[in-house]
C-alpha positions as CSV (number, residue, x, y, z in Angstrom):
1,X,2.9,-10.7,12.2
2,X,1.3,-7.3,10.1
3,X,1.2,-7.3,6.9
4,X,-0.1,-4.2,4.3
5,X,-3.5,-5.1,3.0
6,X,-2.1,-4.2,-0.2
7,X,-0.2,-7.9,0.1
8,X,-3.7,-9.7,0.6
9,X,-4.4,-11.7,-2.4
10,X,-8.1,-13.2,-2.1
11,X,-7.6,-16.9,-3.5
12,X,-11.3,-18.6,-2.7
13,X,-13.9,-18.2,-0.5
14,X,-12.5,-16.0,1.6
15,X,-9.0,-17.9,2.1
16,X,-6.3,-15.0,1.8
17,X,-3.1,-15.6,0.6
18,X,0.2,-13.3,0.2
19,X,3.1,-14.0,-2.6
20,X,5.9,-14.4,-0.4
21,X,9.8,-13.9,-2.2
22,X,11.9,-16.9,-1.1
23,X,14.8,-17.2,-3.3
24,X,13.9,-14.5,-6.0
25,X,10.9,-16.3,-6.5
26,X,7.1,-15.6,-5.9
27,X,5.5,-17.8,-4.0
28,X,1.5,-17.9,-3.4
29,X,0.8,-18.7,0.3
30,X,-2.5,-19.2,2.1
31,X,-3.0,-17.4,5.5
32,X,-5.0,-17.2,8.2
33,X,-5.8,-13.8,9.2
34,X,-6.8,-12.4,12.8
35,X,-7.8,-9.3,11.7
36,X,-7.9,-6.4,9.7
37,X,-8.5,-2.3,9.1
38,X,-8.0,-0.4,6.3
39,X,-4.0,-0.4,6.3
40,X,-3.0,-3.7,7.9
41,X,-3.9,-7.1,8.3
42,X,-2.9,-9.4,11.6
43,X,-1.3,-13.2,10.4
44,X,-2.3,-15.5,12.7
45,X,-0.9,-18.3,10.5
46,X,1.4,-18.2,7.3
47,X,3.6,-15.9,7.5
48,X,7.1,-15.4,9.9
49,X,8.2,-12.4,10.6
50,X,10.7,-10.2,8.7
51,X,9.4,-12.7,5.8
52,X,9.1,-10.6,2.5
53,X,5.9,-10.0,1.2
54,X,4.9,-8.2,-2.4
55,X,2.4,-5.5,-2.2
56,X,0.2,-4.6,-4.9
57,X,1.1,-7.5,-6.9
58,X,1.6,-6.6,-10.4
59,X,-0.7,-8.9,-13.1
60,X,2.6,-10.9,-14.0
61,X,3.7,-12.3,-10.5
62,X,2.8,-15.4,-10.2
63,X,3.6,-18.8,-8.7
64,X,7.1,-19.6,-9.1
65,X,8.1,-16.9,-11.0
66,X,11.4,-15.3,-10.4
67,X,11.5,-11.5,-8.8
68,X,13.7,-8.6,-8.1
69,X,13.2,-5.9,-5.8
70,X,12.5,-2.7,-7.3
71,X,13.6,0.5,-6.0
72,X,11.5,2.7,-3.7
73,X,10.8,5.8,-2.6
């Protein structure tokens, strides 16, 4: 599973986490990366594929809290 290191959320000594969306709502969840370079990071553990992921987090995401998808480009 890839990921955008944009969705990497450092949570404590070096654990990684990603806010997943699971029922409109953000979710916080550790995983266990393989690897990395400047664009994408390799889940070894965590995360399923075609499992929804917010990049770039905005300050007011947090655990729990309900989501919408926003438009893009």
């Amino acid at each position: 599973v890839q990921v955008p290191v944009g969705a990497l959320v450092p949570v404590e000594d070096g654990v990684m986490a990603a806010f997943v969306v699971e029922e409109g709502r953000a979710l916080l969840r550790p995983i266990e990366l393989a690897g990395r370079n400047a664009g994408m990071g390799w889940v070894r553990a965590g995360l399923k594929p075609d499992e929804q992921v917010i990049v770039y987090p905005p300050p007011g995401v947090a655990q729990g809290r309900r989501v919408r998808r926003r438009a893009g480009p």
